[in-house]
C-alpha positions in Angstrom: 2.7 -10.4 -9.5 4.2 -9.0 -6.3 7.7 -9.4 -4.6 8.3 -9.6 -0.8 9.7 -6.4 0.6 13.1 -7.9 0.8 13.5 -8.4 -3.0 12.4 -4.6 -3.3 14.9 -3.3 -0.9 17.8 -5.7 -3.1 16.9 -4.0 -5.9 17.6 -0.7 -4.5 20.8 -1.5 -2.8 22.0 -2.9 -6.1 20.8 0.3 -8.3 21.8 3.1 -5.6 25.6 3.0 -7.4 23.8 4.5 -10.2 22.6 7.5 -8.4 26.4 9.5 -9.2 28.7 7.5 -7.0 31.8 5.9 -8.0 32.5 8.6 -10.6 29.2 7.5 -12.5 27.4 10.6 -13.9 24.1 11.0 -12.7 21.1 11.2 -14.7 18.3 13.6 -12.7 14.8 11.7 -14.0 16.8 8.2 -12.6 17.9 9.5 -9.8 14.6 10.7 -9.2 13.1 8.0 -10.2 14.6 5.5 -8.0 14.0 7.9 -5.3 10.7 7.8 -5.3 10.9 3.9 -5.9 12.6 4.1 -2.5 10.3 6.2 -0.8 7.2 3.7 -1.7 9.3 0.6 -0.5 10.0 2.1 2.7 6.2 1.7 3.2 6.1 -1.4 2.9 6.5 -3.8 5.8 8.1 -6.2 7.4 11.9 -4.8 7.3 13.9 -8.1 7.3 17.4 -9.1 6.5 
């Protein structure tokens, strides 16, 4: 099953606290991880709201 872009980009505006901010330690392989999640979603097209 597959999600339109805009569920994708959610996901990674809702996980990017996760990344170290907000006094959070970071853990590399996630932060990595999501990264590269990132980088394949920014691929995808149509950017919408």
């Amino acid at each position: 099953m597959t999600a339109v872009p805009a569920v994708h980009r959610q996901l990674l505006a809702r996980c990017h606290p996760l990344d170290g901010g907000q006094g959070i330690p970071a853990v590399p392989a996630k932060r990595k991880a999501r990264r590269e999640y990132e980088n394949r979603v920014s691929t995808l097209t149509p950017i919408g709201p």
